[in-house]
ZAMARGU-4260 file (C-alpha; in steps of 0.2 Angstrom, whole numbers, plus 5000, padded with zeros to 4 digits):
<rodrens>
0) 5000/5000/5000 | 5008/5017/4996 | 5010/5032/5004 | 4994/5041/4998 | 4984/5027/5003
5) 4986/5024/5019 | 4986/5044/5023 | 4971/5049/5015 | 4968/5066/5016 | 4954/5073/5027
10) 4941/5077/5015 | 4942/5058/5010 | 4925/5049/5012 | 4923/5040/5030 | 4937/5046/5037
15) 4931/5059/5048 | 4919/5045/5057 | 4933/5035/5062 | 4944/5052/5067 | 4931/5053/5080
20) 4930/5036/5087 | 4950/5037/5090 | 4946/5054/5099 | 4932/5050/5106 | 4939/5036/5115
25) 4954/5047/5119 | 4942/5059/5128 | 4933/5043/5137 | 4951/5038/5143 | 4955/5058/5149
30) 4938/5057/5156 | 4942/5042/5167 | 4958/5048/5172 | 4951/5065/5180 | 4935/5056/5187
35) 4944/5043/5196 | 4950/5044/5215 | 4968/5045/5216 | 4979/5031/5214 | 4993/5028/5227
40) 5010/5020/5225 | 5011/5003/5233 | 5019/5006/5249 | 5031/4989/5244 | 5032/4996/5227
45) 5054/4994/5230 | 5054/4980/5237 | 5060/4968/5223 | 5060/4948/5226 | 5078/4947/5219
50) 5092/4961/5228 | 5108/4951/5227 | 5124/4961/5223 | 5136/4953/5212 | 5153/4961/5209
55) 5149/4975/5219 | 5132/4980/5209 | 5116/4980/5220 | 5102/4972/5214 | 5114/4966/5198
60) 5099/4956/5189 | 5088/4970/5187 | 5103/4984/5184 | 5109/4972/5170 | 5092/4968/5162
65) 5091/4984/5156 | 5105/4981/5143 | 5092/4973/5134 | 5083/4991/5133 | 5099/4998/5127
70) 5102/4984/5116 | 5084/4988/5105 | 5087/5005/5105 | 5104/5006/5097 | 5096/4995/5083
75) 5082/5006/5084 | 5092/5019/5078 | 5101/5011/5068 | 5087/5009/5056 | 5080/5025/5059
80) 5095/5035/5057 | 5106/5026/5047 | 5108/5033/5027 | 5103/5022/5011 | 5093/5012/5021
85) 5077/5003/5016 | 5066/5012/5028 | 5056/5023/5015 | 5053/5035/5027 | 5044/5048/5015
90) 5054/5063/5024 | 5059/5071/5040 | 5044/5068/5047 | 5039/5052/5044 | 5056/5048/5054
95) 5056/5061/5069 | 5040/5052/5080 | 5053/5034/5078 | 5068/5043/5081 | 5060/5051/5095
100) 5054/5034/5101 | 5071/5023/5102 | 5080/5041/5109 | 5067/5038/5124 | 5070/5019/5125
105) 5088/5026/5128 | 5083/5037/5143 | 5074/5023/5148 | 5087/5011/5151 | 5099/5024/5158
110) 5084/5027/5170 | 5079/5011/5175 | 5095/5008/5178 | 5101/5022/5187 | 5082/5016/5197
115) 5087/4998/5202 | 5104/5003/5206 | 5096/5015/5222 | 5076/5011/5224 | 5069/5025/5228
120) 5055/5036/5223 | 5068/5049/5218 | 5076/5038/5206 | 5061/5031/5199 | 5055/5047/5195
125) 5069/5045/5181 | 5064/5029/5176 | 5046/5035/5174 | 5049/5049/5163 | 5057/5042/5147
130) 5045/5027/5147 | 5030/5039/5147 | 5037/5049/5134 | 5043/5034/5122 | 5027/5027/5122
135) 5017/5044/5118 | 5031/5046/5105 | 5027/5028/5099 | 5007/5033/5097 | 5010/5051/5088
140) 5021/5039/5074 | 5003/5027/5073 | 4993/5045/5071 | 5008/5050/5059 | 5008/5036/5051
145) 4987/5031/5046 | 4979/5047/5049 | 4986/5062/5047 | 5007/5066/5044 | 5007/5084/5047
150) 4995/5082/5060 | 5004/5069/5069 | 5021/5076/5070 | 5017/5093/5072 | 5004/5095/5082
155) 5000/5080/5092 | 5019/5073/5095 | 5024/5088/5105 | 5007/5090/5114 | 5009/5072/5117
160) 5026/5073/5125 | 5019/5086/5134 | 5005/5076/5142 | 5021/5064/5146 | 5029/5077/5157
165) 5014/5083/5165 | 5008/5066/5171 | 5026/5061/5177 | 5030/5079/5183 | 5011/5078/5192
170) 5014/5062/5200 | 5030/5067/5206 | 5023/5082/5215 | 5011/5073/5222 | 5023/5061/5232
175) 5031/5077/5239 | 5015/5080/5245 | 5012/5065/5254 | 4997/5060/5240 | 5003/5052/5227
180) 4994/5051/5214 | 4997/5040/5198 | 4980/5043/5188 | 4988/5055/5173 | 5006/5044/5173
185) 4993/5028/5169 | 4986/5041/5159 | 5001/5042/5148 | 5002/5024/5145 | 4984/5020/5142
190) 4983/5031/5127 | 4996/5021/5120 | 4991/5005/5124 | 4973/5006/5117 | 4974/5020/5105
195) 4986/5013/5095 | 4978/4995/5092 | 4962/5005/5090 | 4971/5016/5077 | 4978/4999/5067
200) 4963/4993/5066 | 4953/5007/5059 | 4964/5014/5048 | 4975/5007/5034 | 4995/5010/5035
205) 5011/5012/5026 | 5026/5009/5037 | 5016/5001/5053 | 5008/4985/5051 | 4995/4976/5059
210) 5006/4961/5064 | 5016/4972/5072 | 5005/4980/5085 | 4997/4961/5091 | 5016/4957/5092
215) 5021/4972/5103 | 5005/4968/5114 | 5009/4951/5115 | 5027/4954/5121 | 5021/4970/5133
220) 5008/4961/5140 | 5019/4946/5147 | 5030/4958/5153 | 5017/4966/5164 | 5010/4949/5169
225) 5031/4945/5176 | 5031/4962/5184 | 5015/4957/5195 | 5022/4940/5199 | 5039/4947/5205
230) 5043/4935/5219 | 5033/4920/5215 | 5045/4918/5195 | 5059/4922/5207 | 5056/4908/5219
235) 5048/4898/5205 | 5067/4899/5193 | 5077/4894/5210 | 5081/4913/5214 | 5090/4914/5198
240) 5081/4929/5190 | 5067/4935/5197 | 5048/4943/5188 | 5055/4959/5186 | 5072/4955/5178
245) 5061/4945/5165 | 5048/4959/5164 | 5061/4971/5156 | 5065/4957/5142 | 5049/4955/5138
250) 5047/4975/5136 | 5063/4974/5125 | 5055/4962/5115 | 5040/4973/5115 | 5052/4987/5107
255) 5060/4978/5096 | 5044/4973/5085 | 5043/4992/5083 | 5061/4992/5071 | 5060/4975/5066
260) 5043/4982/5059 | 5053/4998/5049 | 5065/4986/5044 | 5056/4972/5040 | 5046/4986/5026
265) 5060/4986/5016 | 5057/4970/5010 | 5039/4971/5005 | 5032/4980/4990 | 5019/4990/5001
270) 5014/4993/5019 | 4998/4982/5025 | 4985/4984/5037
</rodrens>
């Protein structure tokens, strides 16, 4: 599929019906977020199942995971940066929401591992910023991509990012204040994670594909399901790596469908939905 057909412009038949489902269920989510109580941060929230130092690096298993996040992102780049690669970004814009995407997976692991290295809600502050950024980046190349170009990149990829700040910022300020209140940090993430699939499914694409996107869940989805059972993989594996430290795997795994879904466009003769 080329470029003009997956962005159709905005006087194309049928498109503005399904411009307002994705908004409308953008609005619901905002809606939510206001209208529910605040959410507090688990009291045991740094408490992680595996804190074993090995050559002088605390908690090493879940410092060193995040080289997987590193890892991704360097390919990442790779692709999206690189010259003369296959990647038929149609120009600057089509690239910048990616490039801004594997930049914040970057910041991520830096973050996370700055985070697990000292636990504390200062750190984790750090940890939760990139992530919330990457994966409003990651929804603004979707828009960018199916929708509208112009529109995503310039308009909604900077308001996005600064949703991003404001939620992490927000939640931040709230554990200064002895409320903490993670309703508009979730907020950041929710966008993403329904919005985008929503998006795929209601609109046809170029560079994103539809494979893609049930892939990334698939992956991102496991990794939250480890992350909730912390202790009992730890115990389960013989105390040799625990929930979390497979958590941030799977998450890389998540990431990497996102290049290996640029790159993986070079060898087809059009996007597909």
């Amino acid at each position: 599929m080329d470029a003009a057909s997956a962005r159709q412009p905005l006087n194309a038949p049928r498109i503005w019906p399904r411009i307002w489902i994705v908004a409308g269920a953008a609005a619901v989510l905002v809606a939510i977020a206001f209208a529910a109580p605040p959410i507090a941060q688990p009291a045991a929230y740094h408490d992680f199942a595996d804190r074993r130092t090995l050559w002088g690096v605390p908690h090493f298993a879940n410092v060193a995971t995040n080289l997987a996040f590193l890892a991704v992102a360097v390919y990442g780049l790779v692709v999206v940066f690189a010259r003369r690669r296959a990647v038929p970004f149609a120009g600057a814009l089509d690239a910048l929401p990616y490039r801004v995407f594997f930049v914040g997976v970057v910041a991520v692991a830096a973050g996370s591992t700055w985070y697990h290295l000292e636990p504390n809600t200062r750190t984790l502050f750090w940890d939760r910023l990139p992530i919330a950024l990457a994966f409003l980046a990651l929804l603004a190349a979707f828009i960018a991509d199916r929708i509208h170009l112009r529109a995503g990149v310039l308009v909604l990829l900077p308001v996005l990012l600064a949703v991003g700040v404001a939620g992490t910022v927000y939640w931040r300020h709230s554990e200064i204040a002895g409320a903490g209140d993670l309703r508009f940090y979730f907020l950041c993430q929710a966008l993403a994670l329904l919005l985008i699939p929503l998006i795929a499914a209601l609109f046809p694409g170029r560079l994103t594909r539809g494979r893609s996107v049930v892939a990334l869940a698939a992956w991102y989805a496991g990794a939250v399901i480890c992350e909730q059972l912390d202790g009992e993989i730890y115990a389960v594996l013989g105390e040799t790596l625990s929930g979390h430290g497979i958590k941030h795997l799977l998450a890389a795994a998540a990431i990497a469908m996102v290049a290996l879904m640029l790159r993986r466009h070079s060898k087809m003769e059009g996007g597909e939905r």
